[in-house]
N, C-alpha and C positions, 0 to 999 in steps of 0.2 A: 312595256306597259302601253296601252294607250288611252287615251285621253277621251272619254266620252259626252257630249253637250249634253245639259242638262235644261231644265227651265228658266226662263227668268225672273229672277226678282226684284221688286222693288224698292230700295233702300228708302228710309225716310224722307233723306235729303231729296228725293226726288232725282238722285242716278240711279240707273240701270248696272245693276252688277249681273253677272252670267255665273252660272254654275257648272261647273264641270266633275263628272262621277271619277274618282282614280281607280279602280278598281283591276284588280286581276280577277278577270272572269272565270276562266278555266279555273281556279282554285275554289271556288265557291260551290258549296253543295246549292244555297239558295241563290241563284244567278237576278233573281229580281231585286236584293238588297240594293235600294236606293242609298250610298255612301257616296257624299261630296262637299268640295272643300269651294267658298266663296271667295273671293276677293275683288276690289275694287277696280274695275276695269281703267285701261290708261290708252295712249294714242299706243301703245308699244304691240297691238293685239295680234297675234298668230297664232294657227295652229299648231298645234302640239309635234307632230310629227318634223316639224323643222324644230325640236329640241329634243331630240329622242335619246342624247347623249344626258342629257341634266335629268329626265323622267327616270330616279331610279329609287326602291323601296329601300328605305333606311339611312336614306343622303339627306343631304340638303337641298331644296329646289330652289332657285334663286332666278325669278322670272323679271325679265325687263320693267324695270314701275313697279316692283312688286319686294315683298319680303319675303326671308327665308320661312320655309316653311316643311316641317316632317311631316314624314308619309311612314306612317309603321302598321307592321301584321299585329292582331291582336286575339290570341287565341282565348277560346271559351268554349268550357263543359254545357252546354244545355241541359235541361230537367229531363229531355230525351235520352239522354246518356251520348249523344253523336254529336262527337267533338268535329268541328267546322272552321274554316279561318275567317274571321271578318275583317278586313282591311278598316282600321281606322284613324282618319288623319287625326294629329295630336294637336295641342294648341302650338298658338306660333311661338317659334324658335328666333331670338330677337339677336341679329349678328350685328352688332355694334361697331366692331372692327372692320368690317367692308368700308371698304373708301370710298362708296357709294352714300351707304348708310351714313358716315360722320360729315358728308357734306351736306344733308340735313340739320334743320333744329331737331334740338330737342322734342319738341313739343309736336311738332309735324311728325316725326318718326312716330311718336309712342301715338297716335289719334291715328294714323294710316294704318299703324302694325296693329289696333283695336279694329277696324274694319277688317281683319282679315283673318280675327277667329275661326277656324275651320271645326267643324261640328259631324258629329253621326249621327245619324237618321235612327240606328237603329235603336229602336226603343222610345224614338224620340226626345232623345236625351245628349246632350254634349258629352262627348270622350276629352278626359283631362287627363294626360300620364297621371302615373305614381311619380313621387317625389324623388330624386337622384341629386346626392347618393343620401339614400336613408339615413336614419339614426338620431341622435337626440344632440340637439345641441349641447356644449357645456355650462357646468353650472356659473353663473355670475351675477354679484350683485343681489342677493337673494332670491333668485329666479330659479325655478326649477320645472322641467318639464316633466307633468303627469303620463302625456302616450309620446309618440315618436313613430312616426310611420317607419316599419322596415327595421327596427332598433332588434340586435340580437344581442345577447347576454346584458343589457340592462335590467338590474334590477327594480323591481319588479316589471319583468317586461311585459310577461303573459300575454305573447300570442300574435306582440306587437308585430313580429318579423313577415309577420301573414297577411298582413294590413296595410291598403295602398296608403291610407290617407286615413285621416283624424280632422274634423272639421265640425264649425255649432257650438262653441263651446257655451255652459250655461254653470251658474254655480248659488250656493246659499246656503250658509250659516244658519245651524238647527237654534232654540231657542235654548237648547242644551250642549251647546256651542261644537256640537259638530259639522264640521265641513261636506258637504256632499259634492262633486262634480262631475258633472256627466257631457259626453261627445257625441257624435256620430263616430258609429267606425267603419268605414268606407271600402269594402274590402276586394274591390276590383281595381278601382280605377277612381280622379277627384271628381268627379262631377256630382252634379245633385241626386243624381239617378241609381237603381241597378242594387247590388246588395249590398245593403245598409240598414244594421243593428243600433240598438243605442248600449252604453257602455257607461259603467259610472264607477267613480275612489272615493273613498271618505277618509275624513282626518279626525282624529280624536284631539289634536294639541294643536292645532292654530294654523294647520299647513305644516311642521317640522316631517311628518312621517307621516305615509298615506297607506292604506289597504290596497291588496292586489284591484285591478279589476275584474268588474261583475259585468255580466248581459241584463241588462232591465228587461229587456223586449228582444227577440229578434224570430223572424221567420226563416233563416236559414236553411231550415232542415226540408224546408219545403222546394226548396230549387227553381224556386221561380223568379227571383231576382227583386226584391221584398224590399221597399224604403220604408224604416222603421225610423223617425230623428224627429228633431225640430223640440227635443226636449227643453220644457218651461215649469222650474217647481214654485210653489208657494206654500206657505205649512200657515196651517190654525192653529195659533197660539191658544186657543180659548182648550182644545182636546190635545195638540203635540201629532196631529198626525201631518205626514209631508205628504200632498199632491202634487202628480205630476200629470202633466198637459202633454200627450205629444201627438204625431200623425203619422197616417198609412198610406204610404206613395202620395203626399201631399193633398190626399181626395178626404181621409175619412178624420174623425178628431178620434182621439184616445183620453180616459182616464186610469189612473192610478195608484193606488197610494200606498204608503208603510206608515205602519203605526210605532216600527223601534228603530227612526230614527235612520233609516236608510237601509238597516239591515238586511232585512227581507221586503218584496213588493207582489201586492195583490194580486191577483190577475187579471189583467186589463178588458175596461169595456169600453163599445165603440155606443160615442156618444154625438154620434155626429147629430143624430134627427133633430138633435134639442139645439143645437150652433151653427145650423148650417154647413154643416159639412156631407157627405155624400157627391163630393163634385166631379161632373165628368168632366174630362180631355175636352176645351184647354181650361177647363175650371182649375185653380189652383187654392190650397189652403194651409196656412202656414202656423204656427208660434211666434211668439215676440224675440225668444231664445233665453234672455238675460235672466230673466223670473219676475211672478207676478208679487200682488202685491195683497196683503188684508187689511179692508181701511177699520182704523179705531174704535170707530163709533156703534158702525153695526155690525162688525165683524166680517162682513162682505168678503169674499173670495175675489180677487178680480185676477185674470190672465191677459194678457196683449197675442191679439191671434192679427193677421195680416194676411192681405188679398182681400181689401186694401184693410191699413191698420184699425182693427177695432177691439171691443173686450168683449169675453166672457166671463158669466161670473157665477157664484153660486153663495145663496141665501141661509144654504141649509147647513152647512162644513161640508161640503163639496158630496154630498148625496145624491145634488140633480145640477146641472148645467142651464143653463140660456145663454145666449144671447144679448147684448148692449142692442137699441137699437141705432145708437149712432157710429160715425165714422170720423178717423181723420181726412179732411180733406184735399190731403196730397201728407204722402207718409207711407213707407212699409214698413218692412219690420219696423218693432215698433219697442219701448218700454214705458210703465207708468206708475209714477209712484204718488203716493201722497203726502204733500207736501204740510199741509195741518186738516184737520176736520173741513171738510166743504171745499176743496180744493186739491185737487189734482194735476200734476204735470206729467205728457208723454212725450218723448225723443222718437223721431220717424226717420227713418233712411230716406232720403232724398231719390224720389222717384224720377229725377231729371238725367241728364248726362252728367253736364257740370252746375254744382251748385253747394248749398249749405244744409244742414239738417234739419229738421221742419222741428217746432217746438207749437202744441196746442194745449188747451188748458180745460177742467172741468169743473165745473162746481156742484154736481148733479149726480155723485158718485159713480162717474164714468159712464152714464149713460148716453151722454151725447159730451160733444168737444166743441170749442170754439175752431174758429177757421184755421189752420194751419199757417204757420209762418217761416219762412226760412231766418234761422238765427245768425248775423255775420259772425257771430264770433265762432260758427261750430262748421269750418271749411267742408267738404264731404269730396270724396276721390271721385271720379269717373264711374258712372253708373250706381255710384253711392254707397252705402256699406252700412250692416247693424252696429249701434253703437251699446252703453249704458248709462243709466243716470241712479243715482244714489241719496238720499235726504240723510243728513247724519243729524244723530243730536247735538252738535255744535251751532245746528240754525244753519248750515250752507247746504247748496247740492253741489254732486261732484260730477263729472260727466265724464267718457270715458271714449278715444276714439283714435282712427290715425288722424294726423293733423298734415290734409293733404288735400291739392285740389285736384291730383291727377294721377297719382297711385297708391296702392293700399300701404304707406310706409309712418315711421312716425308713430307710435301709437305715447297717446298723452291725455293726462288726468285733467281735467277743467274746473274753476271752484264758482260756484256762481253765489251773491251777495244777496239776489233784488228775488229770488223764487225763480230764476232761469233767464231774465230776462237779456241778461249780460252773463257774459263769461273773463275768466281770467287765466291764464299758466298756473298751473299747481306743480304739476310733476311729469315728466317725459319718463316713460316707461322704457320704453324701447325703442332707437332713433331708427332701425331697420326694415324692413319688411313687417307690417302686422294688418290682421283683419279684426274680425269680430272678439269682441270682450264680452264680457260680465262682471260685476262689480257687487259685494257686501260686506256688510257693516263686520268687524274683527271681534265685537264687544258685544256690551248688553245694551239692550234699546236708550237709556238712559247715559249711557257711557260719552260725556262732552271728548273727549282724548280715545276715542277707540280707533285702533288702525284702520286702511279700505286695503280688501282682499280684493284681486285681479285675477281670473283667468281669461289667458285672451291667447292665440293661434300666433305664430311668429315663422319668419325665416330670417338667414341673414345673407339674401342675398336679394335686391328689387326684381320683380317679376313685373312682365306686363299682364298676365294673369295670375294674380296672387294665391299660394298654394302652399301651405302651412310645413316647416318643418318640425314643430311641436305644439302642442295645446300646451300652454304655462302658468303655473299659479307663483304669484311672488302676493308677500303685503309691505304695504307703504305705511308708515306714519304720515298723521297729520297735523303732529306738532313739533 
C-alpha cells in the first residue's frame, strides 16, 4: 500500500494536522475517491515508505505519537448495479494494553485518540463499523432491548440480523396508553449517513410485550442511499391523532401522522417551505428526537427541530406547520416541555467540546427563549449528546442523560424541585456505555404516582466513539 499526501488542514486549536489518502488504487474502479484518515501530527513525522511493514489492510497501524488505528475494505452495491471496493478507514480502535498507551493519562489518551477520528469523504459522511459481535444484550433489571443490531433468532427479531446499527431513539405514550417507539435503522454502516429507514414497536400493556417491527418511512427500494430518521412524535389530545416530525438526508422536514394510534401512518408530506427546511450541503436540519410537546391552553403543537435548536409548531392540529421565530442561543438537539401555562422549559446538547447542558426558558409559547445557560448540575460528554426532560404530575421534572464529562457512559435520571433550575440523583439507569434517551410519563396526565418510561441506546462496553449495542425500554418507578 502506499501512502498518498493529501491537503492540509486546520485544526481549531490552531495545529496543522496533514492528511494522507490510504487507498489501494489499482482496486478502485473510481481512482479519484478522495478517502483519508487525519491525525494529529507529532515531532515523530516520516514517510510512509520507511513503515511499509505496519501499512497493512485489516491490521493495526500503530504510528510513532500516534494511535492504533483500522484500515478496512468496504464493499457496496451501487444503484448502478457495479459492485466496487471502497476502502474505508473505521473509527479509532483504542489499544489500551500498549505500554505506550498505559504510560499515558487517562484523560490525555481519550482527547488525542478523539483527534484521530478517521472519516470517509465518500458521500461526505463518516464511515462507523457495524457493532462486534452483534446481538441483544441480556435481559436485567427490567430492561429490555426493542432492536439489536446483527441479533438472529431474537424474538421478535424481524430483519434485525441485516441491520448495522439502531440509533435516535424517541418514544410516547398514546393518551390511550399506548407505547409507540421508533429508531433509525442504519443498515450499512453507524454513521449519520447512507441508508437509513425509520422503524417503529408498539406496546399495548405498559412495555411488558411489544409488536414486531414496522418501516414508517424508508426509500430503500430506490438505491440511492436515502437518510430517512430524526423521528419526533407529539399526538393532539383534543382529536387522538399521533404526528410525527421527521427528515430527508437532514435537508428537507417530513410530516406524518396515524389517526389508530400508531397502527397505520399517512403518507408523508415534505413540509419543508413552511420551517425552513430545503437545506443545501453544508446546510443541516435536524429533530429534537425525544418528542414534542401540546401546550394546554391553546392546544399548540410544538416540535424541537435543531441546526441550531428551535421549534416548530402548528395552530391548526398539525394541518400546516411554521416556524418559531426564535432560537436557543447556544443548544442543539434540543427538547421542550411545558412546565405550567406561560412557561416553558428546553434541554439543549452542549454545543461545546467540554461542558454542561444548556437549559433556556419561554414564556411566549415557544416563540422566542431566553438566553441559554449551561446548567452545572447536568455534566454533558465530549462533544455533548441529546438528552430528555419530562414534567410529571407530581410538580417535579425529570431529566434524563449520561452523567459524564468525557464519554457517552452513565446514563441517569435527574429530578429537578425549582422548574429546572437545580438538579438532583433520582436513578442511575445504566452505569455503562449509553447515549441518547427519551423519557414519558407511564400514566394519565393527572397520575401524582405514575412510572417514567425510558428508551435510550446502551452498550456494555466504553467506547471512545459511542455506538449502541441495543435501543432499550425499561420503566422506573417514582415512588
Amino acid at each position: 500500500m502506499r501512502l498518498y499526501p493529501a491537503k492540509i488542514l486546520q485544526a481549531r486549536s490552531g495545529r496543522t494536522r496533514r492528511c494522507y489518502s490510504y487507498v489501494h488504487r489499482e482496486n478502485l474502479v473510481d481512482k479519484s475517491i478522495p478517502i483519508f484518515q487525519c491525525s494529529v501530527y507529532t515531532r515523530y513525522r516520516r514517510k510512509s515508505e520507511n513503515r511499509k511493514s505496519e501499512n497493512r489492510v485489516g491490521e493495526k497501524l500503530f504510528l510513532p505519537g500516534h494511535f492504533c488505528i483500522h484500515l478496512q475494505l468496504q464493499r457496496e452495491l451501487h444503484a448502478t448495479g457495479k459492485e466496487r471496493i471502497e476502502p474505508l478507514l473505521s473509527f479509532l480502535s483504542f489499544d489500551r494494553n500498549s505500554q505506550r498507551m498505559r504510560a499515558l493519562p487517562v484523560v490525555v489518551q481519550t482527547l488525542a485518540a478523539l483527534c484521530c477520528v478517521s472519516y470517509s469523504l465518500v458521500g461526505g459522511q463518516p464511515y462507523v463499523p457495524p457493532i462486534k459481535p452483534p446481538g441483544c444484550l441480556p435481559r436485567q433489571n427490567g430492561m429490555v432491548d426493542l432492536w439489536c443490531p446483527g441479533a438472529q433468532g431474537v424474538s421478535p427479531a424481524m430483519g434485525d440480523e441485516k441491520v448495522a446499527c439502531y440509533k435516535i431513539p424517541s418514544l410516547i405514550r398514546t393518551a390511550k396508553g399506548n407505547l409507540l417507539a421508533f429508531v433509525e435503522a442504519r443498515h450499512v454502516q453507524c454513521g449519520d449517513g447512507g441508508n437509513i429507514d425509520l422503524r417503529m414497536r408498539r406496546s399495548s400493556d405498559n412495555g411488558l410485550s411489544w409488536s414486531h417491527a414496522i418501516t414508517v418511512y424508508s426509500e430503500a427500494q430506490s438505491g440511492q442511499n436515502t437518510t430517512i430518521g430524526d423521528a419526533c412524535p407529539v399526538q393532539d389530545g383534543r382529536t387522538g391523532i399521533v404526528h410525527l416530525i421527521f427528515t430527508r438526508n437532514n435537508r428537507d422536514v417530513y410530516h406524518t401522522q396515524s389517526a389508530d394510534e400508531g397502527v397505520t401512518w399517512g403518507p408523508p408530506v415534505n413540509i419543508s417551505g413552511s420551517v425552513d427546511g430545503h437545506r443545501e450541503p453544508p446546510g443541516f436540519i435536524g429533530t429534537g428526537h425525544a418528542g414534542g410537546v401540546q401546550l394546554s391552553r391553546t392546544g399548540r403543537l410544538l416540535v424541537p427541530m435543531h441546526g441550531p435548536c428551535h421549534a416548530i409548531y402548528s395552530d391548526d392540529g398539525g394541518q400546516t406547520w411554521a416556524k418559531a421565530r426564535g432560537a436557543m442561543s447556544n443548544g442543539g438537539e434540543c427538547q421542550m416541555v411545558e412546565i405550567r401555562d406561560g412557561l416553558l422549559v428546553v434541554t439543549g446538547r452542549n454545543s461545546k467540546k467540554i461542558g454542561y447542558q444548556q437549559i433556556a426558558y419561554s414564556t411566549d409559547d415557544g416563540m422566542t427563549w431566553s438566553k441559554s445557560e449551561p446548567n452545572h448540575d447536568l455534566p454533558s460528554p465530549i462533544d455533548g449528546v441529546e438528552s430528555s426532560i419530562l414534567v410529571h404530575p407530581n410538580g417535579k421534572l425529570y431529566h434524563s442523560g449520561p452523567n459524564s464529562f468525557l464519554l457517552r457512559t452513565d446514563m441517569v435520571i435527574k429530578v429537578s424541585h425549582d422548574d429546572g433550575k437545580s438538579w438532583q440523583p433520582f436513578r442511575e439507569v445504566w452505569k455503562k456505555a449509553a447515549g441518547y434517551s427519551a423519557l414519558t410519563l407511564m400514566g394519565q396526565p393527572g397520575d401524582k404516582n405514575a412510572s417514567i418510561g425510558i428508551l435510550f441506546d446502551r452498550n456494555n462496553k466504553t467506547m471512545i466513539v459511542f455506538e449502541a449495542r441495543g435501543i432499550t425500554f425499561a420503566s422506573l418507578d417514582v415512588v
